[in-house]
C-alpha positions in Angstrom: 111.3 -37.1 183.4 107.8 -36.5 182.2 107.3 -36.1 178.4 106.5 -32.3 179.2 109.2 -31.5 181.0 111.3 -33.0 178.3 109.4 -30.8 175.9 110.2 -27.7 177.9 113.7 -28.6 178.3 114.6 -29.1 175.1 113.3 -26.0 173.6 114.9 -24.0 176.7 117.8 -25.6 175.0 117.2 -24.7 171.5 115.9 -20.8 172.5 119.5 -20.3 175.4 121.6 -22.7 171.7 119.4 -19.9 168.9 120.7 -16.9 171.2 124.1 -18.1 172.0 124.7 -18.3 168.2 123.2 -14.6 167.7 125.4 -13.0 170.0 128.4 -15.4 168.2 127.1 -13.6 165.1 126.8 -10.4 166.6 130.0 -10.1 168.3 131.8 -12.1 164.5 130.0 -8.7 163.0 131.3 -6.1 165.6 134.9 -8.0 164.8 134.9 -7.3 161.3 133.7 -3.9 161.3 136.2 -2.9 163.9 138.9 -5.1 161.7 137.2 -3.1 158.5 137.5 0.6 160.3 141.7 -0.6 161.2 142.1 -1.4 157.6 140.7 1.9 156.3 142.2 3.7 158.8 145.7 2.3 157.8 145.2 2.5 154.7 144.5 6.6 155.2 147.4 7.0 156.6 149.9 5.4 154.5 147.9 7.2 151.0 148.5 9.8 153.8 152.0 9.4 153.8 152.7 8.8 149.9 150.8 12.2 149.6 152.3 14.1 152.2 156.1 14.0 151.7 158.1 15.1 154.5 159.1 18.9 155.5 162.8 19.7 154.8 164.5 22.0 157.7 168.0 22.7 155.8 170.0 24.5 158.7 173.1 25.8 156.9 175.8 27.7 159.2 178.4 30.4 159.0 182.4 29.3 159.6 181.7 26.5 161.9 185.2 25.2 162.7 185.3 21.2 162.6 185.9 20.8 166.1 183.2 23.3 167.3 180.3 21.2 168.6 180.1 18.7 171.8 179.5 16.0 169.3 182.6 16.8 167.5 184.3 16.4 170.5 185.0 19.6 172.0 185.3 20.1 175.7 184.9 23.8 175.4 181.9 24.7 173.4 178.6 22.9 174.8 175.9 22.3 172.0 173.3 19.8 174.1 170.8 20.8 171.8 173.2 20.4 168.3 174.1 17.3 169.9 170.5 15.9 170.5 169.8 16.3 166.8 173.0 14.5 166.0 171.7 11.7 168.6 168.7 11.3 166.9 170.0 10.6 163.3 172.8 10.3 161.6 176.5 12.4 162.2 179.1 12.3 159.0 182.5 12.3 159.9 183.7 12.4 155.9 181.3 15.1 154.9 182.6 18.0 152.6 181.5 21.0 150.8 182.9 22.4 147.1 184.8 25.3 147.8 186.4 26.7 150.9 184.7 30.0 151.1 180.7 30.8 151.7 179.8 32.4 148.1 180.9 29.5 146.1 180.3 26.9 148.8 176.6 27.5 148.9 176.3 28.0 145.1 177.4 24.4 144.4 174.6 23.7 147.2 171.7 25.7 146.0 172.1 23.8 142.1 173.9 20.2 142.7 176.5 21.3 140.3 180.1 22.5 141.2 180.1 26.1 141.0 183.2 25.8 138.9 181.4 24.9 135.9 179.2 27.8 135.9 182.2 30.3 137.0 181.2 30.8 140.0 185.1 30.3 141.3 185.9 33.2 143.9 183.8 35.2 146.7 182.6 38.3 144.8 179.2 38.9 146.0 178.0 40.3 143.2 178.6 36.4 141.1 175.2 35.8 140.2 173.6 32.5 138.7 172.8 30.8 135.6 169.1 31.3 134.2 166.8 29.3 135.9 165.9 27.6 132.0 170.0 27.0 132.1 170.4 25.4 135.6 167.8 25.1 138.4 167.9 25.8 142.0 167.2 23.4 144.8 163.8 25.1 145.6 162.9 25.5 142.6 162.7 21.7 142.0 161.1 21.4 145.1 158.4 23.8 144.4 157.7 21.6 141.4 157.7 18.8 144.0 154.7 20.7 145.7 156.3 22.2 148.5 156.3 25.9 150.2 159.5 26.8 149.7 161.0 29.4 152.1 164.4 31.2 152.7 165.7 32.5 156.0 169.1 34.4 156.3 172.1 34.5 154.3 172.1 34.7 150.6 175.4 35.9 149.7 174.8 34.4 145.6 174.3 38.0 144.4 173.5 41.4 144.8 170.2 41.1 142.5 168.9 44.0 140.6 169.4 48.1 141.7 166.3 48.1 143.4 168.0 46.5 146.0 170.9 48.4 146.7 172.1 51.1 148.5 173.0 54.1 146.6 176.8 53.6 147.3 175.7 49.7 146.1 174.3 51.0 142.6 177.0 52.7 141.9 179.3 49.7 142.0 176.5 47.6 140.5 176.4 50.4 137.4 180.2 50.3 137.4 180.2 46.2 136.9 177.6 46.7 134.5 180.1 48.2 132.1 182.8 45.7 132.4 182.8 42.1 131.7 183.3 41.0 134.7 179.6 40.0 135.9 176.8 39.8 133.5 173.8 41.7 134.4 172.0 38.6 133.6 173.4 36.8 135.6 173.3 39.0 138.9 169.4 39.3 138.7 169.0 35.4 138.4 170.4 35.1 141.8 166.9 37.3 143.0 165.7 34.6 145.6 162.2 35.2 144.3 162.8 33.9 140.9 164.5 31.3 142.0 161.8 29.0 143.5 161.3 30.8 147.3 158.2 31.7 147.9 158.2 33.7 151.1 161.8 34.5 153.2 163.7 36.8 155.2 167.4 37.6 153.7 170.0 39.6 153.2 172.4 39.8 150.0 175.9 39.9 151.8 178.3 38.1 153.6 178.0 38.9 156.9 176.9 42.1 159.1 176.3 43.0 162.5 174.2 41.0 165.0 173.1 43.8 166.8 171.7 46.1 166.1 171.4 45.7 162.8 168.9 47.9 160.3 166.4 46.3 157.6 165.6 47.5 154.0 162.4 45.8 152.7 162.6 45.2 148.8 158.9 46.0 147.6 157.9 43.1 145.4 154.2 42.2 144.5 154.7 38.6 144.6 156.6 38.1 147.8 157.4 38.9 151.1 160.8 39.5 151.0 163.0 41.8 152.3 166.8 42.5 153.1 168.7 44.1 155.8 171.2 47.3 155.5 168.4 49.8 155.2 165.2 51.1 156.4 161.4 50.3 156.2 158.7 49.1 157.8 158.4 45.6 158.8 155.8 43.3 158.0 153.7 42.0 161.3 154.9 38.2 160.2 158.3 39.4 161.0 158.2 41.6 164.1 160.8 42.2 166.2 162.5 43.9 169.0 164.3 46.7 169.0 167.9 45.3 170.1 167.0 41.8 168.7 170.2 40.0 168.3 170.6 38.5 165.1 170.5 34.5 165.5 167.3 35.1 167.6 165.5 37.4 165.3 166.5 35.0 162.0 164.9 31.6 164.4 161.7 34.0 165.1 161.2 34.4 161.1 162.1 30.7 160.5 158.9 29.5 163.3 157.0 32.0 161.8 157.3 30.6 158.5 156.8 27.0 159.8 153.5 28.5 161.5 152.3 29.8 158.6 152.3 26.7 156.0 149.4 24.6 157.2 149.3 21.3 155.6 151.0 22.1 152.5 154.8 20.1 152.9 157.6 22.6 152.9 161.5 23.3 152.8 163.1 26.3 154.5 166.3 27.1 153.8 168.0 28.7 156.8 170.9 30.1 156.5 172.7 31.6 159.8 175.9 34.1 159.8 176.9 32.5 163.2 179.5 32.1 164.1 180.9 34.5 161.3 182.6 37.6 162.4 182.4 40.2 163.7 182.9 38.3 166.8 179.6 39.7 169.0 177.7 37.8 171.8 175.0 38.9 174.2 176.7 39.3 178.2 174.7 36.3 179.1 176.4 34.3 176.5 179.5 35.3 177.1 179.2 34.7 181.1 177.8 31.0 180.1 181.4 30.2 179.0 183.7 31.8 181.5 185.8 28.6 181.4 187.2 29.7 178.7 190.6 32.0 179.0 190.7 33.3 175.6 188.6 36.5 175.7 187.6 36.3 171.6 187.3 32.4 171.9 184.7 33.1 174.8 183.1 35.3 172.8 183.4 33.2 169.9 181.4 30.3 172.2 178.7 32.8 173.5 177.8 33.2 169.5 177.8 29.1 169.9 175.7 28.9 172.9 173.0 31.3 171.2 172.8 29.0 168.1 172.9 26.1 169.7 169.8 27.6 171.9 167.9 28.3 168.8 168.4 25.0 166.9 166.8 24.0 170.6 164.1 26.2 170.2 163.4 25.1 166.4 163.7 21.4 167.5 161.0 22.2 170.3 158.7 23.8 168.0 158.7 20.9 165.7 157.8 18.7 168.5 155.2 20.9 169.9 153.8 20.6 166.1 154.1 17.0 166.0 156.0 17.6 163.1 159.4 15.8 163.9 159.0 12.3 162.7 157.8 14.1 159.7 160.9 16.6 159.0 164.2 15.7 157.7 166.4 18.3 159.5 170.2 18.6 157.9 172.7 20.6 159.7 175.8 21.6 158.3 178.8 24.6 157.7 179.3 26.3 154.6 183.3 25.5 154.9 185.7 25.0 157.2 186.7 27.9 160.4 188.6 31.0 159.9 190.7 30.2 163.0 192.7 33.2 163.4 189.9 35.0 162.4 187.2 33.8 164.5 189.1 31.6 167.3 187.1 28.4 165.7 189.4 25.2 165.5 189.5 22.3 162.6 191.3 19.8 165.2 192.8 17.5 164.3 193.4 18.6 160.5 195.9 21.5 158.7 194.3 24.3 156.5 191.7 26.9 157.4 188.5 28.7 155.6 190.4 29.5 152.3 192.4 26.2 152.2 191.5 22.7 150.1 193.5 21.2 153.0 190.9 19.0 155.0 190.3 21.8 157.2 189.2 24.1 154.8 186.4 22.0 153.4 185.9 19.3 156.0 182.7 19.8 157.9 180.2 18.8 160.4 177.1 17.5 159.0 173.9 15.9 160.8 170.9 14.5 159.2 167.8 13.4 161.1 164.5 12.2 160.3 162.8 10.2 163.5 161.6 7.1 162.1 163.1 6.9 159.0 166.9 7.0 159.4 168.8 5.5 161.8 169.7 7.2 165.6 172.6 7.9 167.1 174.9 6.6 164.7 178.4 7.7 162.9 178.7 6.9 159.5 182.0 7.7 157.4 181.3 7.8 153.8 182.8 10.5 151.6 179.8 12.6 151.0 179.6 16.4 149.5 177.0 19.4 149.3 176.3 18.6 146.2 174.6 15.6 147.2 171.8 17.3 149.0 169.9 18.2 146.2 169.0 15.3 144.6 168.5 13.5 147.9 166.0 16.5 149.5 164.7 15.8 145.8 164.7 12.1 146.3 162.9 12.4 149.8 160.2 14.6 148.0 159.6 12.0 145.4 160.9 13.2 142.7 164.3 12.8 140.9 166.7 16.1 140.0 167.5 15.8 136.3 169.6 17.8 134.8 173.4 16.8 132.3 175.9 18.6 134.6 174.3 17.5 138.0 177.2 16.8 140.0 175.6 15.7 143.2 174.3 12.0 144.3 171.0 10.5 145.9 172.3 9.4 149.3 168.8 8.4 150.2 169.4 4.4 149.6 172.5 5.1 151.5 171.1 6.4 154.7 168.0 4.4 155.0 170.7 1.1 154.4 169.5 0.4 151.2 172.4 0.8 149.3 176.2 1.4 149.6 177.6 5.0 149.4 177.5 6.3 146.4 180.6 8.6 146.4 183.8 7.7 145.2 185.7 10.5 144.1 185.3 14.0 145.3 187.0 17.3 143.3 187.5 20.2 144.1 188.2 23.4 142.4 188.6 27.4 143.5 190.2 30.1 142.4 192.3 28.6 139.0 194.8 27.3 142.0 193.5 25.9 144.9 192.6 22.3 143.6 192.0 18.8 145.1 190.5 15.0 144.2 189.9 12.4 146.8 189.5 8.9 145.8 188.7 6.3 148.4 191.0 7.5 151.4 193.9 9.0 149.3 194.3 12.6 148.4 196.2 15.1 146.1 196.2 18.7 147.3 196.8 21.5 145.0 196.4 24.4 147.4 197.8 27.3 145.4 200.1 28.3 149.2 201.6 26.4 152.0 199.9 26.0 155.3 200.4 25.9 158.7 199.2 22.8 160.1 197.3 22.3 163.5 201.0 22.2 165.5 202.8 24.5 163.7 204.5 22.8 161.1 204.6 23.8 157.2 203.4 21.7 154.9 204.1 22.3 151.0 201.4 23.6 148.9 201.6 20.5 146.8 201.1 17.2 148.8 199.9 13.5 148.7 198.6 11.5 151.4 196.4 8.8 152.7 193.7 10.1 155.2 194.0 6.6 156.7 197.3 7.0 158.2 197.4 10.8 157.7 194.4 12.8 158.4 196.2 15.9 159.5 198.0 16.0 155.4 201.5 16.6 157.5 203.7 15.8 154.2 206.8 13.4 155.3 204.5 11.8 157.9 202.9 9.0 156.2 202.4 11.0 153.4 201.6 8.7 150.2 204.4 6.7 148.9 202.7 4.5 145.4 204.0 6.1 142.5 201.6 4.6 140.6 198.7 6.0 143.2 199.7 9.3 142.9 199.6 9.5 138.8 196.1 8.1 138.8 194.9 10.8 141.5 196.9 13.7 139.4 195.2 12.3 135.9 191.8 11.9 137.3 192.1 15.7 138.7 193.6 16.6 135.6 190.6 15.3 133.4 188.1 16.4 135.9 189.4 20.3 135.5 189.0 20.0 131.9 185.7 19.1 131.7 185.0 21.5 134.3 186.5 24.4 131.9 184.9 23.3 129.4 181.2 23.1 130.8 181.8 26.7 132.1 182.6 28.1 128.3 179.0 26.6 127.7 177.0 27.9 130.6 176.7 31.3 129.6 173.6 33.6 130.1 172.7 33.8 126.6 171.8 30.0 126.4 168.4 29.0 125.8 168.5 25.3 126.9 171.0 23.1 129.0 174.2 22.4 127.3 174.9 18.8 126.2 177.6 16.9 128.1 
């Protein structure tokens, strides 16, 4: 090859070798950028996430019998949309509440402490609560958490003060208030509003009509509350119509809360009556279920069929948000069903609503959170309202401080990180009516004898091992170990004690939280 040619060649070489090594560099440069934009963008979204704790949806229920829910195993009463929430998290088959009737029941709930130590022992609607400086409410340590608190449905912790009572109302409240028996203190601390909600629908009592039903709105600058058994006019945020039935009208104000809190994380506390009495269902509920002889049972799963619709249409609107894999949703019943009352069923265990028999304060719970916890899977740990407020507190980020809190974090538990953190549960109501599990064996102090699910009587006073005897039938497997049964009774025996004793301290007047 001439020596031109060569020339030529080799810097065609060098210029196609100088551009090959450009584009190398360009394309090494286009790598780490894109690399660099992943990075940030990761990073985003987990400072994201360590900012932005998750929404609670607390879902809390109204005489739910044990057996009541397709999950649960019943063949009568279809709940595919109770059931979907129970297959995408976690279903407890040992989970319990503190008393056996709704007043009580939800005030152990609302502060992680049993109610017992604060007096709070039978269903008097007019109980109130402990200063918030003396013991504070779930959302009230959540607001401090950051969140928009909310509160949908029933309160049933207190009348509150006489501007939110009927005439016929004050005058009982005026009569109280010259007794001993409630502490005017006491009943106004149970005002939802002062207690850490910032917005909510609710009504003071137990129960009610589901349709119709009339509204009283409780004029307070700083809220948007108002109650029902009265008249006014309604705020456009919580419209409705005419001959709304109940459970429909309380899931309308719980999306219209949702829609209204923007980026800001929240917690909504919605309480249902369902399927309390009075036993009422809408004709199209009651034809879903016309497999069902019973004619109050029917009706009883027609209240079922519209709850479990509008847990449906709550789950739907979460996904429509994208706000499912960020919401922790627990479902659960204030105690155990009424079951001559409202043809519920606690199969396969003895006692009722009323009872500290397993069916009395044995009840389904669900928690999911897409994501985080596990799906589709039955755990059977002893676990207890009382646990929910530190663990919503945990799962906000904070940690619930206070010397009589009762309750326990279950977060490690669920997300595997731990072993259940329950050992013994107590229970207390009524002076009588007293209980202590430990591990799978069980006193039972219940105050009356029962009927249990076949018929038989079982003794008011009773030992067993839930093992072998889950139904508490005394005589059948019942608990034999002497030895057992006097650590049970001395470990009940100290508990109520120290129960009585914490509820001389807790009285309205104190200014700080008593020692323990």
């Amino acid at each position: 090859m001439p020596g031109k040619a060569r020339t030529q060649k080799r810097d065609s070489d060098l210029a196609h070798n100088e551009k090959e090594i450009h584009q190398r560099k360009s394309n090494m440069l286009k790598s780490l950028t894109f690399f660099a934009l992943i990075g940030c963008l990761l990073s985003s979204l987990v400072s994201a996430t360590e900012e932005s704790p998750p929404n609670i949806l607390f879902i809390l229920v109204d005489d739910l019998g044990y057996a009541d829910l397709g999950c649960q195993g019943s063949k009568e009463i279809r709940t595919p949309h109770i059931d979907r929430l129970a297959a995408s998290g976690l279903r407890f088959t040992d989970a319990y509440v503190t008393a056996p009737q709704c007043g009580p029941s939800r005030a152990g709930i609302m502060t992680g402490v049993h109610q017992s130590r604060f007096g709070y022992v039978d269903n008097e609607n007019n109980h109130g609560l402990p200063d918030p400086h003396i013991l504070p409410l779930m959302p009230e340590y959540l607001k401090q958490a950051g969140y928009r608190t909310g509160l949908v449905g029933k309160w049933h912790l207190g009348q509150g003060t006489e501007s939110m009572l009927s005439k016929t109302q004050r005058d009982e409240y005026r009569k109280v208030r010259k007794t001993d028996a409630f502490s005017p203190k006491r009943v106004e601390a149970a005002e939802p509003w002062k207690r850490g909600f910032d917005e909510g629908l609710f009504f003071v009592g137990g129960g009610g009509h589901y349709f119709p039903f009339r509204e009283r709105h409780v004029n307070n600058p700083s809220s948007n509350y108002f109650t029902f058994n009265g008249t006014a006019q309604q705020p456009e945020s919580y419209k409705r119509e005419a001959n709304a039935f109940k459970t429909d009208f309380l899931t309308d104000a719980a999306i219209a809360f949702i829609k209204s809190t923007d980026n800001k994380p929240w917690f909504l506390y919605l309480a249902y009556t369902a399927p309390h009495t009075p036993l009422q269902a809408k004709q199209k509920d009651i034809a879903a279920n016309t497999h069902i002889k019973d004619p109050n049972r029917r009706i009883f799963a027609g209240m079922m069929t519209c709850l479990d619709h509008n847990i449906g249409r709550l789950l739907g609107h979460l996904d429509q948000r994208g706000l499912r894999e960020n919401t922790l949703v627990v479902f659960l019943s204030d105690n155990g069903g009424p079951t001559s009352k409202n043809k519920s069923r606690n199969d396969p265990f003895s006692g009722v609503k009323g009872d500290v028999f397993e069916g009395g304060v044995r009840v389904p719970m669900i928690a999911s959170w897409p994501g985080t916890l596990a799906e589709g899977k039955v755990v059977s740990g002893p676990v207890i309202s009382l646990d929910l407020l530190p663990t919503f507190t945990a799962v906000a980020g904070k940690r619930a401080e206070h010397p009589l809190l009762d309750g326990k974090n279950l977060l490690p538990w669920l997300t595997g990180k731990a072993e259940c953190p329950n050992e013994t549960l107590y229970w207390s109501w009524r002076g009588n009516f007293n209980a202590v599990r430990r591990g799978t064996l069980k006193e039972i102090r219940n105050g009356k004898p029962v009927k249990s699910v076949d018929g038989k009587s079982i003794p008011p006073h009773n030992f067993v091992d839930l093992a072998t005897n889950p139904t508490e039938l005394a005589g059948e497997d019942s608990l034999k170990d002497e030895n057992k049964k006097q650590r049970l009774s001395t470990a009940l025996d100290a508990w109520l004690s120290s129960v009585n004793k914490d509820a001389n301290k807790l009285t309205p007047s104190s200014s700080s939280p008593p020692p323990r």
